[in-house]
C-alpha positions in Angstrom: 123.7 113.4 84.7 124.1 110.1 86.4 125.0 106.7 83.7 121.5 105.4 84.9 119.0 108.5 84.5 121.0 108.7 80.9 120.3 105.3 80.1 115.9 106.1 80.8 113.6 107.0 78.0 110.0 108.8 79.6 107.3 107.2 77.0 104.1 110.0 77.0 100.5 110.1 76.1 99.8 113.1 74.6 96.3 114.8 73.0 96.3 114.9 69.3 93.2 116.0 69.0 89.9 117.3 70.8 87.8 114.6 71.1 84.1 114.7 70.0 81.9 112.2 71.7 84.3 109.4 73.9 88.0 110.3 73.8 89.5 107.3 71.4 93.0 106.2 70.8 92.6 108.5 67.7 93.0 111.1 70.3 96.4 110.3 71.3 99.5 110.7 70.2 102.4 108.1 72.0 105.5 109.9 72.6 109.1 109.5 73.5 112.1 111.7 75.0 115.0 111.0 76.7 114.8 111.4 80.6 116.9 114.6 81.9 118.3 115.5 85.3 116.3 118.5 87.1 117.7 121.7 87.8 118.2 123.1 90.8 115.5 123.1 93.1 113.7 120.7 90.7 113.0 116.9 91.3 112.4 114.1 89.2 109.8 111.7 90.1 109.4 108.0 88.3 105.9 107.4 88.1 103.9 104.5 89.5 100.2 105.1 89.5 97.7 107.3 88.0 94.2 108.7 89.3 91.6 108.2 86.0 88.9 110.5 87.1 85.8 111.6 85.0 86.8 115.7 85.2 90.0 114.7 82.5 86.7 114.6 79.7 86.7 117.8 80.6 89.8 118.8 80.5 90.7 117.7 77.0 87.6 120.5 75.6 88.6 124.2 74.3 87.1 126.9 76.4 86.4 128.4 79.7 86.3 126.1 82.7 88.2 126.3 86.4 91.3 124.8 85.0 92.6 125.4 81.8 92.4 123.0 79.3 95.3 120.3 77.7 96.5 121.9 75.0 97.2 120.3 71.6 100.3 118.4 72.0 100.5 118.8 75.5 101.0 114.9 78.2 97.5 114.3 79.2 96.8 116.0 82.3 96.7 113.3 85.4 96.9 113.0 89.0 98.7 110.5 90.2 102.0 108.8 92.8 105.4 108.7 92.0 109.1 107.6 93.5 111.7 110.8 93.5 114.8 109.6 91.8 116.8 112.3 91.7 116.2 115.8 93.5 118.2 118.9 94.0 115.2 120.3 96.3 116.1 120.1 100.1 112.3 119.4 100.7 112.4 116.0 98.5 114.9 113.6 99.6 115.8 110.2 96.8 113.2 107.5 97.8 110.2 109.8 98.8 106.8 108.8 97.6 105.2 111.6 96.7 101.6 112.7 95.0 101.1 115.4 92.5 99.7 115.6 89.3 102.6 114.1 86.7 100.5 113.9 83.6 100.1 110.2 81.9 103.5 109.4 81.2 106.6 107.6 83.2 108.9 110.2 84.4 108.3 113.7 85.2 110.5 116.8 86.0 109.3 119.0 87.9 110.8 122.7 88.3 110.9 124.3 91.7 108.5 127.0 89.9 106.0 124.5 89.3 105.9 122.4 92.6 103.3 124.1 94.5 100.9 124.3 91.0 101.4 120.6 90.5 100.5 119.5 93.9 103.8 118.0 95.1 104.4 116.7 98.4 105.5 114.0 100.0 102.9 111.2 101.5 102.6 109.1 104.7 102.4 105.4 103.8 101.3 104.4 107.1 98.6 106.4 107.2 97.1 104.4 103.7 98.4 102.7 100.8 99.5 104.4 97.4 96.5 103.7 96.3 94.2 105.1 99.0 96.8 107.8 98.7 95.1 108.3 95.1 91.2 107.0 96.5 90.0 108.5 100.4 93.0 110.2 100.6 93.5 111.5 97.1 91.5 114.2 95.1 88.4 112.2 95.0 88.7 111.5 98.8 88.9 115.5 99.0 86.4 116.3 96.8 84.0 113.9 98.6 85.1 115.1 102.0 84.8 118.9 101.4 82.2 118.6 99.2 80.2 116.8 102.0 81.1 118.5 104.9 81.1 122.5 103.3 78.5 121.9 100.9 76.6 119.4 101.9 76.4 120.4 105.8 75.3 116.8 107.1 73.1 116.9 110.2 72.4 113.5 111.8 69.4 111.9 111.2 69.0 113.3 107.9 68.7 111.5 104.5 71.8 111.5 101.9 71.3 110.6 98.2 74.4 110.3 96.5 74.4 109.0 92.5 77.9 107.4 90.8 77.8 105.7 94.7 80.5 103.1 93.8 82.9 105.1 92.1 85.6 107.0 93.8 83.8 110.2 95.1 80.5 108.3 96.0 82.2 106.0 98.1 83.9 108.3 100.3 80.5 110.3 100.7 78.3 108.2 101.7 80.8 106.2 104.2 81.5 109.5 105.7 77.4 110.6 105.5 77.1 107.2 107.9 79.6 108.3 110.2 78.3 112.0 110.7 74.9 109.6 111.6 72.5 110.4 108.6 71.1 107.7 106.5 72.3 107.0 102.8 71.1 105.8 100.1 73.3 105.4 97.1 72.5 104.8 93.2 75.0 102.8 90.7 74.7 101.0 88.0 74.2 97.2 88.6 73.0 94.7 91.4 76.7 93.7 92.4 77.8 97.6 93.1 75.0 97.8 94.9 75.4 94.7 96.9 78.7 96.0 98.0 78.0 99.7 98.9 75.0 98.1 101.5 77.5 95.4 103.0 80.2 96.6 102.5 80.4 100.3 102.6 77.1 100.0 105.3 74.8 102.5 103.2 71.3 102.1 104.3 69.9 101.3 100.6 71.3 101.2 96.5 69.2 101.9 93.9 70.3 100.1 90.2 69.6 102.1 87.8 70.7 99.4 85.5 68.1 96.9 86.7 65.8 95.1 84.6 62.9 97.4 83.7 58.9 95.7 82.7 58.0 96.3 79.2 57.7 100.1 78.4 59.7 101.8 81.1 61.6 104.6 80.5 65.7 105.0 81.0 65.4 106.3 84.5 61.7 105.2 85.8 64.4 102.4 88.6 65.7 105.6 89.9 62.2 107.3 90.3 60.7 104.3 91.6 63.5 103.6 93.8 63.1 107.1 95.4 59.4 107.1 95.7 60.4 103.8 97.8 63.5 104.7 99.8 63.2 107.9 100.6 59.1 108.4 101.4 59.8 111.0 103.4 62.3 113.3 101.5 65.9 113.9 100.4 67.8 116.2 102.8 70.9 116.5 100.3 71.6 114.8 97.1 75.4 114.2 96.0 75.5 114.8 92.3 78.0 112.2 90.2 75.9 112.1 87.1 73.5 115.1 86.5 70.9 114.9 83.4 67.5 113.1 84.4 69.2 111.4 87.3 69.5 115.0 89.2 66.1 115.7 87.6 64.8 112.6 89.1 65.6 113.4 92.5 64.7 117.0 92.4 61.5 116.0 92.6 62.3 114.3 95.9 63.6 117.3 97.9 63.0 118.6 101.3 62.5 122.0 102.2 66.2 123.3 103.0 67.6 120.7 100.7 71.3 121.3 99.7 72.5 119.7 96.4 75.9 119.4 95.8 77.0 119.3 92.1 80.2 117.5 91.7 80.1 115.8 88.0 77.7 115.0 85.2 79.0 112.1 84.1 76.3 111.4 81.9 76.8 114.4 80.1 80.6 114.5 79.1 80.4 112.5 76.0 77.2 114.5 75.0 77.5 115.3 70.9 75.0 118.2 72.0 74.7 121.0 74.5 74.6 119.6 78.0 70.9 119.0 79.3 70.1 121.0 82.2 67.8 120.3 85.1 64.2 120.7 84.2 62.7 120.2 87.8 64.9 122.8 88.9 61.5 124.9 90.4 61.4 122.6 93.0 64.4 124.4 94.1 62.2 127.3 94.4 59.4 125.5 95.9 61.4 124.0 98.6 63.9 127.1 99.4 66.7 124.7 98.8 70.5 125.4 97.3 72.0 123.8 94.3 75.8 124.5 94.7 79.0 123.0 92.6 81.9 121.7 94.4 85.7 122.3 92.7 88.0 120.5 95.1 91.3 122.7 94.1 89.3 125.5 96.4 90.0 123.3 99.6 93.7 122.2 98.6 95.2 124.3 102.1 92.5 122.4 104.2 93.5 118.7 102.6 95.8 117.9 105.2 92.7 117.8 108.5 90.5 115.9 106.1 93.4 113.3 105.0 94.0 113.0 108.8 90.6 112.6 109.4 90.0 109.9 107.0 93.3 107.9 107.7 91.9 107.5 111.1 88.3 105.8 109.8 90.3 103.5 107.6 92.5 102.8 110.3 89.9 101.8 112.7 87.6 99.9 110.3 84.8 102.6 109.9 86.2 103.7 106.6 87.2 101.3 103.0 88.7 102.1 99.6 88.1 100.3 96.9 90.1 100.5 93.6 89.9 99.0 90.4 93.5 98.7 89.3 94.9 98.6 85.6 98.1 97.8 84.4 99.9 99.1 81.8 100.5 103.1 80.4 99.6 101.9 77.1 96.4 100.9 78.1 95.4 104.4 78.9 92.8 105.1 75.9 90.2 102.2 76.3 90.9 102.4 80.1 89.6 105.9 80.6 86.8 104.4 78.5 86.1 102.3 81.3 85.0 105.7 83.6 82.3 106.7 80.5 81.1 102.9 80.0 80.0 102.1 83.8 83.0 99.8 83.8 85.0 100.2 86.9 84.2 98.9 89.8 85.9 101.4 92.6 88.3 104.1 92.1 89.8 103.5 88.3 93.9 103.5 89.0 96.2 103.4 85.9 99.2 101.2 87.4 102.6 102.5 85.3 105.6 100.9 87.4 106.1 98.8 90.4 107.7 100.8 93.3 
């Protein structure tokens, strides 16, 4: 091993426990271990950014689910863009910026067995910055495209409703819903995300769920009003971020043919009780429509056209990415708290080290 990988020390965030509710720093255990060369065909990558993204509430429960859970004791599970600093894997050369999914912690090894599992390959920095590499071009940039595009089925002229429209997924749909030439309306919580996905992101209408409600209105009657006024004539296909009475809400708006697209329930992850399904899910019936989930790992051999797709919009202006950055690895607790709380404004990046 070289004097100056000896001399590193990888600190770690680790789950101590299943959370219950929001994931605390209770949750956590902080970690150290001396930083070791990798084996051959293995690389080592220094971390510089991590993607925070709602699915890791998820991932921290017990049971059944398309990826397996963290286990106890096991670095928090993360996405995320590193530096290689020391390979012996003809495919990564010293200096490569690469994405992959190096868990919340510094440093990662990663074994030749392990490097198509993990996601690891080198990125393009002209095509986008590391973080649009971890926005529009990263897993949420995916899971919006594909979820869109395969799921969704866009036709122009048609009406797009897509919830959590500020955060990283929502963005990316509804900029690319206005370039496939349908109108979008987006819901978020408060007047200045919704200021900025109509001028800057050029949807057609927002819808603030947050907004002040009269004396006697119920949690979601903003979204149902909103709907009733936006869209008189009908929801083509709805982009689910949030699920619970919000997808209930706009059930009831549906067109004949409708496709929903369930991505997330974000209102539903910190649940102390069973998850609450959709009770307007007749209209489904009613209107012959489709209700289908979206799991972006599914589309991972088609990510390159869609990243070269993308690239091009934000190269030629049609496309932004917005991220809200934090600095720090010891910050990650009440950061990921920030997803649950409504708190970030753009794509929630975890900044560990400076390139």
């Amino acid at each position: 091993m070289t004097t100056a990988l000896a001399s590193l020390t990888n600190h770690q965030i680790r789950l101590a426990s299943r959370p219950v509710g929001m994931a605390t720093r209770e949750n956590w255990e902080f970690t150290a271990e001396p930083v070791t060369e990798p084996e051959a065909g293995g690389v080592l990558v220094k971390t510089l950014a991590l993607s925070l993204d709602p699915a890791m509430r998820g991932w921290m429960n017990e049971g059944k689910s398309y990826i397996a859970p963290v286990g106890l004791g096991e670095v928090m599970r993360a996405g995320g863009i590193g530096v290689v600093i020391a390979s012996k894997n003809p495919a990564f050369a010293v200096g490569d910026t690469v994405s992959g999914t190096p868990g919340v912690q510094e440093y990662s090894l990663v074994r030749e067995a392990e490097i198509k599992r993990t996601g690891l390959a080198r990125i393009d920095l002209t095509m986008g910055t590391p973080t649009q590499w971890l926005n529009v071009l990263g897993m949420p940039g995916m899971t919006g495209y594909f979820g869109l595009m395969d799921v969704g089925q866009p036709k122009a002229g048609e009406t797009v409703v897509v919830s959590g429209a500020a955060g990283a997924v929502g963005q990316t749909v509804g900029q690319m819903a206005k370039i496939k030439g349908c109108r979008v309306v987006g819901i978020a919580g408060g007047a200045a995300k919704c200021e900025w996905v109509v001028k800057e992101l050029g949807f057609d209408a927002c819808i603030d769920y947050k907004a002040p409600a009269p004396e006697g209105a119920k949690r979601w009657d903003a979204v149902r009003d909103g709907l009733k006024r936006l869209v008189p004539e009908g929801v083509d296909i709805y982009f689910d971020n949030v699920g619970g009475e919000m997808l209930d809400a706009v059930l009831a708006r549906i067109n004949r043919k409708a496709r929903i697209v369930i991505c997330g329930a974000i209102s539903q992850y910190n649940n102390m009780t069973a998850v609450k399904g959709p009770a307007n899910y007749m209209s489904l019936l009613v209107n012959r429509a489709r209700m289908e989930g979206i799991v972006v790992f599914d589309y991972t051999e088609r990510f390159p056209i869609a990243i070269q797709e993308m690239a091009g919009y934000l190269k030629d202006g049609r496309m932004k990415s917005k991220e809200d950055v934090v600095v720090g690895l010891q910050t990650f607790p009440e950061t990921l708290q920030k997803l649950f709380n409504g708190e970030n404004f753009g794509k929630l990046v975890l900044e560990v080290a400076k390139a």
